[in-house]
C-alpha positions in Angstrom: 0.0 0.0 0.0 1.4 3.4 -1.4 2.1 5.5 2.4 2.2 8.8 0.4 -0.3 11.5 -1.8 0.4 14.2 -4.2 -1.4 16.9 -3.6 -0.8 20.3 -5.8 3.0 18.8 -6.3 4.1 18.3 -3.0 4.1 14.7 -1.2 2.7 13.7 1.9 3.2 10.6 3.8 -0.1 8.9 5.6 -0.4 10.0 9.4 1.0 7.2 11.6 -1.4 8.7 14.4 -3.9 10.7 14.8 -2.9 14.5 13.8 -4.5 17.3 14.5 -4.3 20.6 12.6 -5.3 24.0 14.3 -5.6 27.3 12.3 -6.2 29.8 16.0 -7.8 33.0 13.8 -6.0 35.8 14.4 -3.6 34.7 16.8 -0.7 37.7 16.8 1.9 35.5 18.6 2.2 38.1 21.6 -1.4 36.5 22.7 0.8 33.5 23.5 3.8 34.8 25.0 1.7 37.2 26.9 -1.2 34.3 28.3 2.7 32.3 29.1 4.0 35.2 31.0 0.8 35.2 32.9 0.9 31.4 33.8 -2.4 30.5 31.7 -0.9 28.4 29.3 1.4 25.8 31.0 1.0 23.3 28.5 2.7 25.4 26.0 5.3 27.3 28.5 6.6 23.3 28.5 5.9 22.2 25.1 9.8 23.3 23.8 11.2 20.5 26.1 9.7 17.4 23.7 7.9 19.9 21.0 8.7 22.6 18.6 8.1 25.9 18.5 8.3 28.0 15.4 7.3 30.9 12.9 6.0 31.3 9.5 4.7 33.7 7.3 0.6 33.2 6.1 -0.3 34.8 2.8 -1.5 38.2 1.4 -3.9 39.3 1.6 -3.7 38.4 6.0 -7.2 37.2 5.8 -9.3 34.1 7.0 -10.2 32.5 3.7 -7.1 32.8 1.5 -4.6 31.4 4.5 -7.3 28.6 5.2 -7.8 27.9 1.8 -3.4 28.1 1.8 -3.3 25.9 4.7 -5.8 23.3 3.8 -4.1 22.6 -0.2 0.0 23.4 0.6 -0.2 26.5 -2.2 -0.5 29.9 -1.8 -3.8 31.7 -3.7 -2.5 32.3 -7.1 -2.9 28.3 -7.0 -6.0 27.8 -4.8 -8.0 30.9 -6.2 -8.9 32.2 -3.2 -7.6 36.0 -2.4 -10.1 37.2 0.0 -13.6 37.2 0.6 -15.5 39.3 -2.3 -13.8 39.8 -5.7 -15.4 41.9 -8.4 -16.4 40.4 -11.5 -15.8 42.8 -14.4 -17.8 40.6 -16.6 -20.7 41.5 -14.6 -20.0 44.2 -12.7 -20.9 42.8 -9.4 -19.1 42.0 -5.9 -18.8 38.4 -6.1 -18.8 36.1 -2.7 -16.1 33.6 -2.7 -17.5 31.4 0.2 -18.9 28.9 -3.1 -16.6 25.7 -3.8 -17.0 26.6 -7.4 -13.9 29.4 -7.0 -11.5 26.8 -5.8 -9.0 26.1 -8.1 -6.7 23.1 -6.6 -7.6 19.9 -4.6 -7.1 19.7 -0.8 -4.5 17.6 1.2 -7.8 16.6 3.1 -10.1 15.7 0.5 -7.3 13.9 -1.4 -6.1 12.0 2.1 -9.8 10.9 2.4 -9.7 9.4 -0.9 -6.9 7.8 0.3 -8.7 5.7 2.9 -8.1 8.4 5.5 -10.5 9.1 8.1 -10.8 12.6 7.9 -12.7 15.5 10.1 -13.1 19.2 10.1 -14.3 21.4 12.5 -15.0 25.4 11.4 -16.2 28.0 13.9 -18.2 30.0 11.2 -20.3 28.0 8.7 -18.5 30.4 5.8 -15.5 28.2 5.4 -17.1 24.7 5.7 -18.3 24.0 2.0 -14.8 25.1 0.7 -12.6 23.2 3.8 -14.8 20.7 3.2 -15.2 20.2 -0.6 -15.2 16.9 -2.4 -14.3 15.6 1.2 -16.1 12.3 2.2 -15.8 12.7 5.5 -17.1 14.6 8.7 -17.0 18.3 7.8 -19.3 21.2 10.2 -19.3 24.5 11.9 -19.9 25.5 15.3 -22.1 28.1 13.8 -24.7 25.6 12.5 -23.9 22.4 14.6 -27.9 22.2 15.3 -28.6 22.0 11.9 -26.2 19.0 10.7 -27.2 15.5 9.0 -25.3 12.6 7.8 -25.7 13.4 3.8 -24.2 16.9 4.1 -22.2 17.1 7.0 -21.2 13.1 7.5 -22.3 13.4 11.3 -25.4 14.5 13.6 -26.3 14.9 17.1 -23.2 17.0 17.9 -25.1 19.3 20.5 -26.0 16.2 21.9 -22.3 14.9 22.6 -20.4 18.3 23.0 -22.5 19.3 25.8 -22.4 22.8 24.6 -25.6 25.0 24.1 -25.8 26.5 20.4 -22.8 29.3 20.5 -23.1 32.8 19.5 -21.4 33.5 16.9 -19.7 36.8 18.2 -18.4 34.6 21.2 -15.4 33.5 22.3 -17.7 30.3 22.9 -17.6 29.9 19.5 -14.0 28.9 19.4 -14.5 26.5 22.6 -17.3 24.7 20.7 -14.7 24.0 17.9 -12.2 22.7 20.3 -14.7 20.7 22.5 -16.4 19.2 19.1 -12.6 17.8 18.0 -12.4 16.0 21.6 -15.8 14.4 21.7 -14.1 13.0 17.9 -10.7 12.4 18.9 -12.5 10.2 22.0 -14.7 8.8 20.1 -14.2 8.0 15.6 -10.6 8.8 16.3 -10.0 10.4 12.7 -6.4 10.1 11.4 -6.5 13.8 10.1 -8.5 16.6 12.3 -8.2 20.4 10.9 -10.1 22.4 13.4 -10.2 26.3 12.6 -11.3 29.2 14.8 -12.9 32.7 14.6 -10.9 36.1 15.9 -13.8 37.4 18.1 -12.0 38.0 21.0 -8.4 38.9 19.2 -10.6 41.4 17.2 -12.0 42.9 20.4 -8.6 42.1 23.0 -5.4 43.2 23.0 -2.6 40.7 23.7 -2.1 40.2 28.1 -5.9 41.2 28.9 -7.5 39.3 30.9 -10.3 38.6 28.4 -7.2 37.5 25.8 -5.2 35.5 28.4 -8.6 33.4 29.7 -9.0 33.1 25.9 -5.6 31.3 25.6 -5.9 29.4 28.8 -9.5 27.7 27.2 -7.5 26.3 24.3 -4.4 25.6 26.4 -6.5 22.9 28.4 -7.7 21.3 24.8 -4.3 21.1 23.5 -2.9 19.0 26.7 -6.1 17.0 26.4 -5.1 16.1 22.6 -1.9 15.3 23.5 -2.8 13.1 26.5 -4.6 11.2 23.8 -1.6 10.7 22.2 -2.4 12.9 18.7 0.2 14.9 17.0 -1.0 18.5 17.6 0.2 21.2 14.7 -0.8 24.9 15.4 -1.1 27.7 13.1 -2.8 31.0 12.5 -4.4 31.8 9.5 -3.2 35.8 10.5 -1.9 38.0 13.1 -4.0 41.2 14.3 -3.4 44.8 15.4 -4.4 47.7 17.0 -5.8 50.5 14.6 -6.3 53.2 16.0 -4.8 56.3 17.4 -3.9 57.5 21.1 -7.2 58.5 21.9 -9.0 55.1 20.9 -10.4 56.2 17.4 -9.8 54.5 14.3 -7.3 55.5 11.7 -8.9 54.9 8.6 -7.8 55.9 4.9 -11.3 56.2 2.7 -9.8 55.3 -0.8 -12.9 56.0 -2.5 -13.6 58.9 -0.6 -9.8 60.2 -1.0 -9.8 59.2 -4.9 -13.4 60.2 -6.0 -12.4 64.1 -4.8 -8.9 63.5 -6.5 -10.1 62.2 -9.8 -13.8 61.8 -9.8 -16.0 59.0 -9.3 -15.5 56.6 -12.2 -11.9 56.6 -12.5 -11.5 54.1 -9.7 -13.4 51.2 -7.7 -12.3 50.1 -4.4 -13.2 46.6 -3.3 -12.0 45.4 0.2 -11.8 42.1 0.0 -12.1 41.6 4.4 -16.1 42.3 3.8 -17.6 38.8 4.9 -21.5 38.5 6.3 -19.7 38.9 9.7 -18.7 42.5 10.1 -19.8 43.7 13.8 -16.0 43.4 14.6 -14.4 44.8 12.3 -16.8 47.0 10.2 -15.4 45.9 6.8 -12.2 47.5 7.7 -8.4 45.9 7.0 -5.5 46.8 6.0 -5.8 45.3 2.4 -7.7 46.7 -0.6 -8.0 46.2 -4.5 -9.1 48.5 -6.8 -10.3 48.5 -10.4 -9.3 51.2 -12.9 -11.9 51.1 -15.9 -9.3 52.9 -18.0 -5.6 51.1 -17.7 -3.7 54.6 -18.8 -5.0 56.0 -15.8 -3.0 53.1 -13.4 0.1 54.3 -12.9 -1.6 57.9 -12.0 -3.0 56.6 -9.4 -0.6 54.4 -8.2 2.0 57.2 -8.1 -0.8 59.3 -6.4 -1.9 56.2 -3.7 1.8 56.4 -2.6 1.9 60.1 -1.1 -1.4 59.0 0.8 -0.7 59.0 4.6 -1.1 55.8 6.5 -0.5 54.0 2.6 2.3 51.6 3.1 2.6 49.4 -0.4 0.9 50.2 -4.0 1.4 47.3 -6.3 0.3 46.6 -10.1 -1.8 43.8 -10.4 1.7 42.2 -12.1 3.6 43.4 -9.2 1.1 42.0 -7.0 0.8 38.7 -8.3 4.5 38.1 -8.5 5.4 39.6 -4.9 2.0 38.4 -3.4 1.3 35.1 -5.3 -2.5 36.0 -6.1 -4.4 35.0 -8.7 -4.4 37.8 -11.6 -7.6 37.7 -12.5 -9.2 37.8 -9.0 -7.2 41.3 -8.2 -7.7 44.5 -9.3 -5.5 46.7 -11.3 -4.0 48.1 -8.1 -3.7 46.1 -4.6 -2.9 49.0 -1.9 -1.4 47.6 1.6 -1.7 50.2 4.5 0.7 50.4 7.4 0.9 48.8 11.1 -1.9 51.2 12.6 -4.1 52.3 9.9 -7.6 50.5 7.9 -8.7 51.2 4.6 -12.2 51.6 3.8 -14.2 53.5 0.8 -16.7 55.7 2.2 -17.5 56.7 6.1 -20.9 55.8 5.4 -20.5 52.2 3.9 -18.8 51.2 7.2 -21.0 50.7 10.6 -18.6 50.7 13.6 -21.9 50.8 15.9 -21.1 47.5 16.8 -17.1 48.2 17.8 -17.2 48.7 21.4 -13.7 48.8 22.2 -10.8 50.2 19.9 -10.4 48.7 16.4 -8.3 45.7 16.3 -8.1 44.5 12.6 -5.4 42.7 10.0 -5.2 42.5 6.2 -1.3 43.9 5.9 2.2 42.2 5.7 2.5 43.7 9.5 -0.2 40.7 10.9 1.9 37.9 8.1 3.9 36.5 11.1 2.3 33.7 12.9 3.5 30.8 14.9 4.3 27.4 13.9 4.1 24.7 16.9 4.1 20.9 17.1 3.6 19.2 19.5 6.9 16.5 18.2 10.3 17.2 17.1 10.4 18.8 14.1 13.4 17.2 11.5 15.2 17.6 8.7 14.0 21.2 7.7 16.7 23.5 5.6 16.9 26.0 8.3 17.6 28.3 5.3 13.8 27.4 4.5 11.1 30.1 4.4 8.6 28.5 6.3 4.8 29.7 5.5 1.7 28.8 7.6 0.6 26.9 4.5 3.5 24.1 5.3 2.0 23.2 8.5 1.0 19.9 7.0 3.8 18.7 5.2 5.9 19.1 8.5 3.1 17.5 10.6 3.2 14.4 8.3 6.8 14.4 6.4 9.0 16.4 9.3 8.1 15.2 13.3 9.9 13.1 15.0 7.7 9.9 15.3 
């Protein structure tokens, strides 16, 4: 029997036990050095003595569907397809939502271990990543979001309320996350799957700054899962799918560039569209503002114009031709605009004040989007082996060293 898969051109070998994958949304590594420092996490504060702890870079766009898309296939979105969660469809000049199936472009390591006889499970906090984690996947694949609403045909399991134990969570909750985490323990005890990939939602990183006490009880919840996992002997690889920053200024507010406000009184309104590519059905915490937009230039000699123009804009960190962008960023080209615009460390981009309702923000804006939230951890829970330290390691290789590089 063959002990390996191809998957997008890079091997995998069969997991010997169970492994578990982890994407913690939004996890900025300071949540974990701070929650250490405070003594919530001593599971981790000991995992260096027979684990490994490392660092990678996710994707750009830093958002949730292009790194779990990343994560879940080995290759970065100018593979996959996915590059955020809206593109705009010049054939039809309309926003398109990429949570459908139908935009991704490459075969996942999960599907394709599945249809290698692998038992195979995935867990999603929000129900917007399950039909693309979980496509052409015969195996167990729900979210927290909708675990009262599961049956065999679509979701290859039922009764989960039933055995987590868990009333229905919110989904603005940190519950949320816990339900995740409780759901791939009640399957680890239970069908045992050789391959679980269990991905959060950045509720509380969005609302919490690294070392609060709502952050570091945060960390301690998924602390006590990850001992649990590894009392029951599974190989435990984390990841983020993105790190996450304050945005705003010394007094609290948010620092916000309106492109289309800023360009529209520059050039006039139908020299440029501005797509932001963070706008999910899930916006109370972040009110469709990152650090990440695209924009659409109906007439190409006016590109570099703008571009040159974008540059001199405060709070503007990167301006990159969609060329430039799919070269540096690895994006798909026809999924991008004919700009991609990056702001810096502290600031959001948006289009207009009014198209963004920040009612729901009741603490300082904490977003991500930018190269400044690309560095996220890499930890296993094994010796890791035979990596070129020379190597740059992305979040997206989390399950090539799981299965090719631990120490069995």
């Amino acid at each position: 029997m063959n002990n390996q898969i191809s998957v997008n051109s890079r091997s995998y070998c069969l997991p010997l036990s169970p492994t578990i994958v982890v994407c913690i949304d939004g996890c900025e590594q300071e949540y974990i050095n701070q929650a250490i420092q405070a003594g919530q996490m001593p599971f981790l504060k000991r995992l260096p003595l027979f684990g490994t702890v490392l660092a990678g870079d996710c994707v750009l766009p830093s958002f949730t569907n292009p790194n779990n898309l990343s994560i879940v296939t080995g290759v970065p979105p100018s593979i996959h397809g996915i590059c955020g969660n809206f593109f705009f469809d010049q054939e039809s000049g309309e926003d398109v939502l990429m949570n459908d199936a139908k935009y991704l472009r490459a075969p996942t390591i999960l599907a394709e271990l599945a249809r290698a006889g692998q038992r195979v499970a995935v867990v999603t906090a929000k129900d917007k990543l399950r039909s693309l984690l979980g496509h052409q996947l015969d195996g167990i694949r729900f979210s927290a979001e909708k675990s009262d609403q599961l049956n065999l045909a679509e979701n290859g399991i039922e009764g989960v309320l039933e055995r987590v134990g868990m009333p229905l969570p919110s989904v603005y909750s940190a519950e949320l996350t816990e339900f995740v985490f409780a759901a791939g323990l009640s399957l680890l005890t239970t069908e045992r799957p050789d391959i679980l990939y269990l991905s959060t939602t950045d509720y509380i990183q969005h609302k919490f700054a690294p070392g609060t006490p709502q952050a570091n009880s945060f960390y301690a919840m998924m602390d006590r899962y990850f001992m649990r996992y590894h009392e029951e002997g599974a190989i435990l690889a984390i990841t983020a799918d993105h790190g996450m920053n304050a945005k705003s200024n010394s007094t609290g507010e948010p620092n916000i560039v309106f492109l289309q406000t800023i360009l529209d009184a520059r050039f006039g309104s139908s020299v440029a569209r501005v797509l932001l590519p963070i706008t999910d059905p899930y916006v109370v915490h972040h009110g469709s503002l990152g650090s990440y937009a695209t924009l659409y230039a109906p007439d190409p000699s006016r590109v570099r114009e703008l571009a040159d123009f974008l540059v001199g804009v405060e709070g503007v960190e990167t301006v990159l031709t969609r060329a430039e962008a799919c070269e540096r960023l690895e994006l798909p080209g026809d999924r991008i605009g004919d700009l991609v615009v990056i702001s810096d460390r502290l600031t959001v981009l948006g289009t207009h004040a009014e198209n963004h309702d920040l009612s729901g923000l009741t603490v300082p804006l904490r977003s991500h989007g930018g190269a400044s939230e690309q560095r996220v951890p890499l930890i296993f829970n094994r010796e890791v082996i035979d990596i070129d330290p020379r190597r740059r390691l992305r979040n997206f290789d989390v399950f090539d060293i799981a299965l090719n590089h631990l120490k069995q």
